[in-house]
N, C-alpha and C positions, 0 to 999 in steps of 0.2 A: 141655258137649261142643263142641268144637270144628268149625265148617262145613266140608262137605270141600274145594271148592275155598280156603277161606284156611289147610287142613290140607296141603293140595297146593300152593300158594304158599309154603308155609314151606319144605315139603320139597325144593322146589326151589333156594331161598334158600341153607338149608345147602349142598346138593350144591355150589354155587357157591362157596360161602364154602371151604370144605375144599378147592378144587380152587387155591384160590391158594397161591402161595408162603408160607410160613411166616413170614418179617418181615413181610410185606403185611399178613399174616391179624391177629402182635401190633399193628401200627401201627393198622387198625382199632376192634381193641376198646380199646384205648388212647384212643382219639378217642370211642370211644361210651359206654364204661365211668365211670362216678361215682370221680372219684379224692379218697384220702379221707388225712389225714395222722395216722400212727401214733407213739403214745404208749406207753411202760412205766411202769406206776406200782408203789408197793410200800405193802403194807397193816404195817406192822412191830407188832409187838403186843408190850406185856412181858409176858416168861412170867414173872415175878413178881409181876402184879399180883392183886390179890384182887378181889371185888365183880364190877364190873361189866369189869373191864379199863382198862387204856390201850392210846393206841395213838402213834405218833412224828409230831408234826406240824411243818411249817416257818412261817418266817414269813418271805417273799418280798418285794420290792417292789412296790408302792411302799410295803408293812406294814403294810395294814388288815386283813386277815385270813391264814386262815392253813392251810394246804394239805398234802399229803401229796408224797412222795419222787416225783418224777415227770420225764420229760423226751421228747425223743423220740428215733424209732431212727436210729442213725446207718446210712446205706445197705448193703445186704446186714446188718446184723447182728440176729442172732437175739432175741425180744421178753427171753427171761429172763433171757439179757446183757446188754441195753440195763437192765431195772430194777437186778440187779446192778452197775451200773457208773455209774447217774443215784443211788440210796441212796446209795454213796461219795462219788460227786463233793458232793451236799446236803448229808448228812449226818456225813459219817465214818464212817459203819457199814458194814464190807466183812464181805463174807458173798458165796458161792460161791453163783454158778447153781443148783448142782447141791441149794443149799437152801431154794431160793425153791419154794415149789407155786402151781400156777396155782389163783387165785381162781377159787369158782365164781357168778356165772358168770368166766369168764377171761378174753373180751373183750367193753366196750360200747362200742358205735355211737352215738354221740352225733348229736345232726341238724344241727348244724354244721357236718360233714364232715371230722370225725375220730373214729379209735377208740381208746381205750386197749385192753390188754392188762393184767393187773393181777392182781400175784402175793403171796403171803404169806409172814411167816415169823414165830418167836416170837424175842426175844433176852430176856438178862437185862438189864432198864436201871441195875441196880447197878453190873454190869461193863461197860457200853455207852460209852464214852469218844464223846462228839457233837463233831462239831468240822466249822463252818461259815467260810466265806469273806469274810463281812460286806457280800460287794456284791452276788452271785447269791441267798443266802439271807442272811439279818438272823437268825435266831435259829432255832433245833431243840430241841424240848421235849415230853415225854411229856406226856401231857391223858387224865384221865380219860373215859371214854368216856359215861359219866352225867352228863359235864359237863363239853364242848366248848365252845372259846374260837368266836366269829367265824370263817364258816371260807367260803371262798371259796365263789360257787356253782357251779361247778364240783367241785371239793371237795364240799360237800354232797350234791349231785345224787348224785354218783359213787360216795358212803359210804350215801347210799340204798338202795342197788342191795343193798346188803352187811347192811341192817337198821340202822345206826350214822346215828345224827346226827337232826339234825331233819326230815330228810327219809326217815327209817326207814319201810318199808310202803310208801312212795309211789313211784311209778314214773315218773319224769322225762318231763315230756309230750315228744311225740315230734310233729316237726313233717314232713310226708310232702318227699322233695327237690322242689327246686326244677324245672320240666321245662324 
């Protein structure tokens, strides 16, 4: 329960706070607010695999491991068109917004001070035509999910979250921010 007079100090706080101009009010919490840099990643799965599945990973520079469709949002644009549009530019696998589903969960907070957003979808990797750039991405290749190459940690952590990878079950220690 909260003391009355620091229940009374708040309530006074806000009164103030709402009574300013509207730019003023964003400029403040702008200034007090934890600002955090956003990510779309895409979980891509072949819907023809058997067992245990695969799933589409990259292989980035500087090409010790190897990561998943990801980038970040370009300003105002929406999280499921940013993965939509970071899968293509990686990968060569275009696929429509409208067929990515958000992962659940659909976005992690990483203690860093970024978050992904991170959506999914099935293709066929028979008809999946991969085609990479060779300077942004080095390579794009289905992996069994029983049996992941070196995968970034980042990448690990993040396929955690999802049961996948050697970090399956485990919940990525979480560091409290910095004050």
């Amino acid at each position: 329960m909260i003391p009355r007079a620091r229940a009374t100090g708040r309530a006074l706080g806000y009164q103030l706070f709402y009574r300013l101009p509207v730019p003023l009010r964003r400029r403040l919490v702008r200034l007090a607010v934890p600002k955090y840099i956003v990510g779309a990643v895409t979980l891509l799965r072949d819907a023809e695999a058997t067992g245990a599945g695969r799933i589409l990973l990259l292989r980035q520079p500087p090409g010790h491991s190897w990561t998943l469709p990801a980038g970040l949002l370009q300003r105002g644009e929406a999280p499921v068109v940013g993965a939509a549009r970071e899968l293509y530019e990686e990968s060569g696998v275009r696929l429509s917004p409208e067929t990515l589903r958000p992962a659940v969960p659909n976005a992690v907070v990483h203690a860093k001070g970024w978050v992904d957003v991170v959506f999914e979808a099935e293709v066929p990797a028979s008809r999946t035509e991969l085609a990479v750039d060779g300077a942004e991405v080095f390579e794009a290749a289905w992996h069994p999910l029983d049996d992941l190459p070196r995968l970034s940690r980042a990448t690990a952590n993040l396929l955690g979250y999802y049961g996948i990878g050697p970090r399956a079950g485990e919940v990525p220690p979480a560091t409290p921010p910095a004050a």
